[in-house]
C-alpha positions as CSV (number, residue, x, y, z in Angstrom):
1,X,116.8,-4.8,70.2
2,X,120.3,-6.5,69.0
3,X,122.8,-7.7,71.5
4,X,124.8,-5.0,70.6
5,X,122.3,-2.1,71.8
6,X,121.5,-4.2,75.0
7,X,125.7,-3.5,75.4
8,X,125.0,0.4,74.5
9,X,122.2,0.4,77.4
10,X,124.4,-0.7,79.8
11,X,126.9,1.4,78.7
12,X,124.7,3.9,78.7
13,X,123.8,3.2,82.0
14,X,127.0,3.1,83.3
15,X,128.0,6.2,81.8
16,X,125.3,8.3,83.6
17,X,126.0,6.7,87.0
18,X,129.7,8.1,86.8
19,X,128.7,11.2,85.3
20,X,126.4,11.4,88.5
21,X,128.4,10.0,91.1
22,X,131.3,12.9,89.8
23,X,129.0,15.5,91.6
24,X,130.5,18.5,89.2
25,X,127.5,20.4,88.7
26,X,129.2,21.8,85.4
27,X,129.7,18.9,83.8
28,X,126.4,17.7,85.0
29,X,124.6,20.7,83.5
30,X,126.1,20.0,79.9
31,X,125.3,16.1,80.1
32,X,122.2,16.9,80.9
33,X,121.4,19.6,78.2
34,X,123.5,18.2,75.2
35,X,122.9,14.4,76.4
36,X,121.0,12.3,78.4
37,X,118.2,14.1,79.7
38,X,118.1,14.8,83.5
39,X,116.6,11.5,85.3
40,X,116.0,9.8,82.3
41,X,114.2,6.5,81.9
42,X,114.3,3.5,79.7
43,X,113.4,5.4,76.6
44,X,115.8,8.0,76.7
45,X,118.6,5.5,77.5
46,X,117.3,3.3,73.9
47,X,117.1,6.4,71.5
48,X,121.1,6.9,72.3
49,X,121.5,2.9,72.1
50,X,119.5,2.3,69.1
51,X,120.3,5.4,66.9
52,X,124.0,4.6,65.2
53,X,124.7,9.0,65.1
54,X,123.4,9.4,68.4
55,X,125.6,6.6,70.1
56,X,128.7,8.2,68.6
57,X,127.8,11.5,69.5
58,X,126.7,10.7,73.6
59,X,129.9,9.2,73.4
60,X,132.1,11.8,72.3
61,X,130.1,13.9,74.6
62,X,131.4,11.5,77.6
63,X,134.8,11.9,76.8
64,X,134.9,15.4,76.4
65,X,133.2,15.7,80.1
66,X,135.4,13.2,81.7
């Protein structure tokens, strides 16, 4: 993994604790059916991280939610 998808993990990461932490159950029902799966692990977190399309698009996603 390159330094720059360890960043996108914790990005990641970060991003699904707020998302979480907002307690909207709307906007948790779309993250969690048009982005990060609901409790995701490791694996889920890398395919967004790793994939160029699906880092720009989990991240659009974000910003539309928040």
């Amino acid at each position: 993994m390159t330094e720059t998808q360890k960043i996108r993990m914790n990005l990641l990461h970060d991003m699904h604790e707020y998302m979480l932490r907002l307690g909207n159950e709307t906007l948790l029902g779309a993250w969690f059916l048009t982005g990060i799966p609901d409790c995701p692990d490791e694996e889920d977190f890398e395919f967004f991280a790793t994939d160029d399309d699906e880092w720009v698009y989990i991240c659009r996603l974000f910003g539309r939610l928040t």
